[in-house]
GUTIBA-475949 format. One line per field, with one value per residue: residue in one letter; x, y, z of N, C-alpha, C in turn. Coordinates in nm, 3 decimals, m for minus. Example, Ala and Ser with C-alpha at 12.3 -4.5 7.8 and 13.67 -1.06 7.14 Angstrom:
tornu c(A S)
n_px c(1.319 1.285)
n_py c(m0.569 m0.225)
n_pz c(0.780 0.708)
ca_px c(1.230 1.367)
ca_py c(m0.450 m0.106)
ca_pz c(0.780 0.714)
c_px c(1.320 1.290)
c_py c(m0.330 0.003)
c_pz c(0.780 0.787)
# end
This chain:
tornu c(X X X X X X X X X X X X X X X X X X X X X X X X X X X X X X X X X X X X X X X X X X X X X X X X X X X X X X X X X X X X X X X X X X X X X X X X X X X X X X X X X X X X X)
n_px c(0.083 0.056 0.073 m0.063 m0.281 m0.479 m0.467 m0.492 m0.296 m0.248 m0.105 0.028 0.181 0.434 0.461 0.718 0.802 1.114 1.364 1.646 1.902 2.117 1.977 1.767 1.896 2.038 1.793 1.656 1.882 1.829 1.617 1.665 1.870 1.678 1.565 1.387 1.413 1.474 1.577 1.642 1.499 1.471 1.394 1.260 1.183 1.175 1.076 1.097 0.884 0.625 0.427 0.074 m0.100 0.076 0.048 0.089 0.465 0.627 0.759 0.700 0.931 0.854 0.955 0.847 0.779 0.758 0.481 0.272 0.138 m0.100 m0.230 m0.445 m0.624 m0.829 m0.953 m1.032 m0.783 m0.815 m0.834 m0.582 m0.320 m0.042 0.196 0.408 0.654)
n_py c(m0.119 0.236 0.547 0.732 0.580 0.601 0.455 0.248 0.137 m0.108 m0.180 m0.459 m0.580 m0.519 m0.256 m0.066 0.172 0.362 0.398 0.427 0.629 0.690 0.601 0.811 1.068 1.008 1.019 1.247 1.413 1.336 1.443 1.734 1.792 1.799 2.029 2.094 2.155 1.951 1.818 1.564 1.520 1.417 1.112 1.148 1.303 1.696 2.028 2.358 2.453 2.343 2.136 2.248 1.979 1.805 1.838 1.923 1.911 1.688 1.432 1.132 0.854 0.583 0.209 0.030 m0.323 m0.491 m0.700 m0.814 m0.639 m0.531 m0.369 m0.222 m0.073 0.142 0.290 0.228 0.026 m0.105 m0.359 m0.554 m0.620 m0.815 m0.812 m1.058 m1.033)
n_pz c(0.000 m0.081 0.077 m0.075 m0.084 0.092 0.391 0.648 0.981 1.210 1.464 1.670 1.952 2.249 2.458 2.624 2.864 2.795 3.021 3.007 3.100 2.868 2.643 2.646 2.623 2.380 2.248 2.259 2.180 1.910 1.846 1.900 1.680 1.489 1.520 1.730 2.114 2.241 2.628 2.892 3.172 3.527 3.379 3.158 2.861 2.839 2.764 2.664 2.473 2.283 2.061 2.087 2.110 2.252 2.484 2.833 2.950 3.138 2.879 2.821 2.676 2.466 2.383 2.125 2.106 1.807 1.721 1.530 1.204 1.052 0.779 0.614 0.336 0.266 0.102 m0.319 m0.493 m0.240 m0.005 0.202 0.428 0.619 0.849 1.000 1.247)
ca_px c(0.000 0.152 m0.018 m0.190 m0.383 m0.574 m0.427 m0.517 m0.175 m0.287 0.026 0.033 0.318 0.425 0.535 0.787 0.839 1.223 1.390 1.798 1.970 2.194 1.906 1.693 1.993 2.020 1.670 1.651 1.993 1.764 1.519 1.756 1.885 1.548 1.468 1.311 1.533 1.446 1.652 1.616 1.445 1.360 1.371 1.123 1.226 1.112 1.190 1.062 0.783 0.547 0.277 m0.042 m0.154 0.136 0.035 0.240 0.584 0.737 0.702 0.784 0.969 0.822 1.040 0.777 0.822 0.652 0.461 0.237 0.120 m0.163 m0.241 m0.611 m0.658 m0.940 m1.017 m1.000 m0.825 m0.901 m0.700 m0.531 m0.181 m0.011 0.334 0.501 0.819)
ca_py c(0.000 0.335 0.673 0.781 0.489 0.621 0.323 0.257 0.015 m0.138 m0.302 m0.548 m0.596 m0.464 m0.087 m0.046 0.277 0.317 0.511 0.450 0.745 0.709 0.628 0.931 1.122 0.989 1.045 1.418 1.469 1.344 1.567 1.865 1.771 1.774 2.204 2.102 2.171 1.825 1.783 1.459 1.530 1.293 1.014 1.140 1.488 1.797 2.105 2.467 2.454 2.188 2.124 2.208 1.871 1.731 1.820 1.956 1.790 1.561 1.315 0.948 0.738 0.439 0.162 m0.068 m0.422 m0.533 m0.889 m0.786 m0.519 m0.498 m0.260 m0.192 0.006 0.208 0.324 0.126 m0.096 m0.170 m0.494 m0.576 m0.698 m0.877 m0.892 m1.082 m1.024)
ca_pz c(0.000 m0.083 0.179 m0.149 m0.122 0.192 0.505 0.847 1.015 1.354 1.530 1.783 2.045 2.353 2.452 2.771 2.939 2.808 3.115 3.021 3.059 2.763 2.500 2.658 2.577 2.221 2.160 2.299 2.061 1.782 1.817 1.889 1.568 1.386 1.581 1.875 2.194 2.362 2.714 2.962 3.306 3.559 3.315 3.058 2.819 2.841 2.669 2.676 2.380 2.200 2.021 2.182 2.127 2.272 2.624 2.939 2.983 3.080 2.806 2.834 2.573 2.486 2.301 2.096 2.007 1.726 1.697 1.405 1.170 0.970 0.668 0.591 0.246 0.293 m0.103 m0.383 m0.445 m0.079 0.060 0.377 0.429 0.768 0.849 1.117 1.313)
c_px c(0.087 0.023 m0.103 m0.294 m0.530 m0.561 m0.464 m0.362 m0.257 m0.163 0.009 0.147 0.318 0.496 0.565 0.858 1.033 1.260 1.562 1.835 2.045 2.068 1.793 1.747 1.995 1.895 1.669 1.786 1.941 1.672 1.592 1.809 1.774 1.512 1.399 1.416 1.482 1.562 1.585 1.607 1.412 1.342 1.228 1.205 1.149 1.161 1.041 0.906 0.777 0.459 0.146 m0.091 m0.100 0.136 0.158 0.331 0.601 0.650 0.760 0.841 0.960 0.914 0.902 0.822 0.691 0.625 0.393 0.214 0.043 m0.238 m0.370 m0.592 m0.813 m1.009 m0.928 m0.836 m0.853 m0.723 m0.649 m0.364 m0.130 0.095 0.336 0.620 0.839)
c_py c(0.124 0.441 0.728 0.764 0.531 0.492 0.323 0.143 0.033 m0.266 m0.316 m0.557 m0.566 m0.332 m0.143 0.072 0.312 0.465 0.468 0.570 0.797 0.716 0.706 0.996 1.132 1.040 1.213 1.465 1.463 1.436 1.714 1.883 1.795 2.002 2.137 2.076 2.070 1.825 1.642 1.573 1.480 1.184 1.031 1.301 1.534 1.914 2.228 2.526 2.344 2.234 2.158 2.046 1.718 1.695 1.887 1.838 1.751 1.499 1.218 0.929 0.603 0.349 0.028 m0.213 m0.513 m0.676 m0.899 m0.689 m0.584 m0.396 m0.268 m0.139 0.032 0.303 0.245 0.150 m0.170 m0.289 m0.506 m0.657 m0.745 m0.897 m0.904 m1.073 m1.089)
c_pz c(0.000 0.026 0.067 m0.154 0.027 0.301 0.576 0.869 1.158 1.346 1.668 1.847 2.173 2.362 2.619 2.767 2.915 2.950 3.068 3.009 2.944 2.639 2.513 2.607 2.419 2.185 2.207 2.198 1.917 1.769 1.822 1.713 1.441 1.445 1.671 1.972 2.320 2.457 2.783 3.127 3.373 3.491 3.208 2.977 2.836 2.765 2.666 2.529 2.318 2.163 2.093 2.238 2.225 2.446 2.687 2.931 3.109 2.950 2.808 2.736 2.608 2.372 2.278 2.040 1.934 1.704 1.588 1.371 1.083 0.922 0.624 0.446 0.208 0.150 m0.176 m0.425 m0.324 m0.084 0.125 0.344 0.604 0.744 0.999 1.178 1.419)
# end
């Protein structure tokens, strides 16, 4: 399915709370990197402006692991896909 096609993805797995200091770090350097001035606080970033939508900070990082994924296509041609990992 390409995003033209109009998708829904619903994935299955589990999400865990990552708290390491080092790959908070990394991820707040990625986003610094991207214009947003992510820092680590407390084990969650924070950082001096967001999105409305994004809510007050802190924000967690979650690290997902994926068990499936399936792809909907929601206008024609329609059709569904499933992958496993």
């Amino acid at each position: 399915m390409t995003p033209n096609q109009g998708a829904t993805l619903v994935f299955e797995g589990e999400a865990h709370r990552e708290t390491d200091p080092a790959t908070l770090g990394a991820g707040a350097a990625d986003h610094r990197q991207g214009g947003w001035p992510a820092q680590v606080d407390g084990g969650a970033l924070t950082a001096a402006d967001s999105v409305q939508s994004a809510g007050p900070a802190p924000w967690q990082l979650y690290r997902l692991r994926m068990r499936t994924v399936f792809g909907l296509g929601l206008r024609a041609p329609y059709g569904a896909s499933r992958w496993d990992f």
